[in-house]
Phi, psi and omega in degrees: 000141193291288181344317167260048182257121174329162139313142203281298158283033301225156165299097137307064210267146181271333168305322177319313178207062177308298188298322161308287126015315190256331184286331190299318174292341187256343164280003173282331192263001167293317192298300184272020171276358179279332117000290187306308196285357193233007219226069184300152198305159171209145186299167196033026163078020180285007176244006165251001200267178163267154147192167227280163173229202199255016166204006175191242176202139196245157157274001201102197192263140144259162128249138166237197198276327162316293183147158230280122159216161175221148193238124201237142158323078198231121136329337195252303174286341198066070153225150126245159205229155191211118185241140159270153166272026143289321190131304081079136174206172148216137195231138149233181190273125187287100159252197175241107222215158177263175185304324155275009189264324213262350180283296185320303175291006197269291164292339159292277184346309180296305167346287190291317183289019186028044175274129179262074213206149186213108202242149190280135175252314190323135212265125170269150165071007191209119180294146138098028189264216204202130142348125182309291199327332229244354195261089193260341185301310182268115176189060180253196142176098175282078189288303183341283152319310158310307168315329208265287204318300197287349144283324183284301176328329193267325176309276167316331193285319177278002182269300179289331155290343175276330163290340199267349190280350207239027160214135192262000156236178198004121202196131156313165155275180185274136180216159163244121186272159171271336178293311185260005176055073140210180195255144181242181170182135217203126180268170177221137154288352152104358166276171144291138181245171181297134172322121205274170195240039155078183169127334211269136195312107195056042148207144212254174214285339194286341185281280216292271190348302170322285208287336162246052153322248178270203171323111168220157148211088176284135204229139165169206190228153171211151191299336208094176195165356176118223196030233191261011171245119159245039183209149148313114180232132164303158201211155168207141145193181204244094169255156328325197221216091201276160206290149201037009160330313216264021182225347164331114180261135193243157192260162312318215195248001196265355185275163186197148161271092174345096154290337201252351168247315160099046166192169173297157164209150173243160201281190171222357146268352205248318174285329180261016155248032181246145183301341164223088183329297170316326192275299189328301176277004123313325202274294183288321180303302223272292209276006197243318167275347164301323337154284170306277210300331167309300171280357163244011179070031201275170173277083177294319206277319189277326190275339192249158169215190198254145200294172158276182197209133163318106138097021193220086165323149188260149204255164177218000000 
């Protein structure tokens, strides 16, 4: 019955599962360094994310020298399930357990399913963190929350996948990295950009250098996490960052620019408490990247088109 249908934007407050909210990212980083460690590179790292499904988050098909597998998330039952392309599967219950009880089981799994994978346990992207093995500390889980998260997720995959349809050059998929625990989607103008200069906590300068080559302007959602943002926000900025980017005016009106993040962000109660939320947040995507390429001189007339439309060739 539609009448029992979840909320589309469902409330995400970050003080609410703050503790949930850190275990989860870090059992996300269990799944995808396995990905990681099994995956050859693609550019800008496009070969570690996640994405989102119609019940969680997948890593995709891996391959390894056995045969073909995938790990996957589900939001909905709490589980994770780990499938082969044999048939062959293992499922345990998403609880409230530590990083290191949920690595341990994880790797057992793979084990038993004759899976080989030896993996960096140190935690990317996050200061001041501890080894999966060894991380008795993170050990929350809220499904209730876990649910909540992987709708605004699923919500957002389709808003930023419907934006990503209006540009014909270069373009990310809609992805979720584990490392900064968000969902991205990212244009590129098609230049080399300045060596970008590293810095980011447990992951080495040679990832980030890779990952920003060039010319980007990238959009997407993060949760929150601590530091100067302690709320869920849609996030948009431009590296570099072309001269009056940060004084730029962006659409709705509730969006504003991070100095201590060097990017735009519209909140994430101020978009699902707007009258037409998706439109809203079409509004802030559209006006925080016109915003990059105009003031960064991008070629707009070769790289953009008209969004797309169901079952409708795009004419040329």
């Amino acid at each position: 019955m539609a009448g029992d249908a979840p909320p589309r934007w469902p409330a995400l407050k970050y003080a609410d599962w703050k503790d949930s909210r850190d275990t989860l990212h870090l059992w996300m980083q269990v799944v995808g360094k396995i990905r990681l460690a099994l995956t050859p590179w693609l550019n800008h790292s496009w070969q570690v994310p996640l994405y989102v499904t119609v019940r969680g988050l997948t890593t995709s098909p891996i391959f390894a020298d056995a045969c073909s597998f995938q790990i996957d998330f589900d939001f909905i039952d709490h589980v994770l399930r780990l499938a082969t392309s044999s048939g062959d599967s293992r499922t345990f219950a998403l609880r409230p357990m530590t990083v290191a009880d949920f690595y341990a089981q994880t790797m057992d799994a793979l084990e038993e399913l004759g899976i080989a994978v030896r993996l960096r346990t140190m935690p990317c992207e996050i200061p001041d963190s501890i080894p999966f093995e060894l991380d008795t500390v993170h050990a929350a889980y809220d499904a209730d929350y876990a649910n909540r998260f992987w709708r605004v997720l699923l919500s957002a995959s389709q808003v930023l996948g419907h934006f990503r349809t209006g540009f014909i050059g270069k373009a990310s998929p809609v992805h979720f990295f584990w490392g900064s625990f968000d969902l991205a989607v990212t244009r590129f103008s098609g230049r080399r950009a300045p060596r970008h200069p590293g810095g980011v906590p447990h992951l080495p300068n040679a990832v980030a250098q890779e990952a920003y080559s060039h010319e980007v302007s990238s959009a997407g959602f993060w949760p929150g996490g601590g530091g100067p943002i302690d709320y869920a926000a849609f996030y948009s900025y431009a590296y570099p960052a072309p001269e009056g980017f940060a004084a730029s005016k962006v659409k709705p009106a509730a969006a504003l620019f991070s100095k201590e993040l060097s990017e735009f962000l519209l909140p994430y109660d101020a978009m699902r408490n707007a009258p037409n939320p998706d439109a809203a947040l079409m509004e802030f995507l559209q006006s925080t990247y016109e915003a990059a390429a105009d003031l960064g001189k991008w070629d707009r007339g070769a790289l953009e088109c008209e969004l797309g439309e169901p079952d409708r060739v795009r004419s040329v």
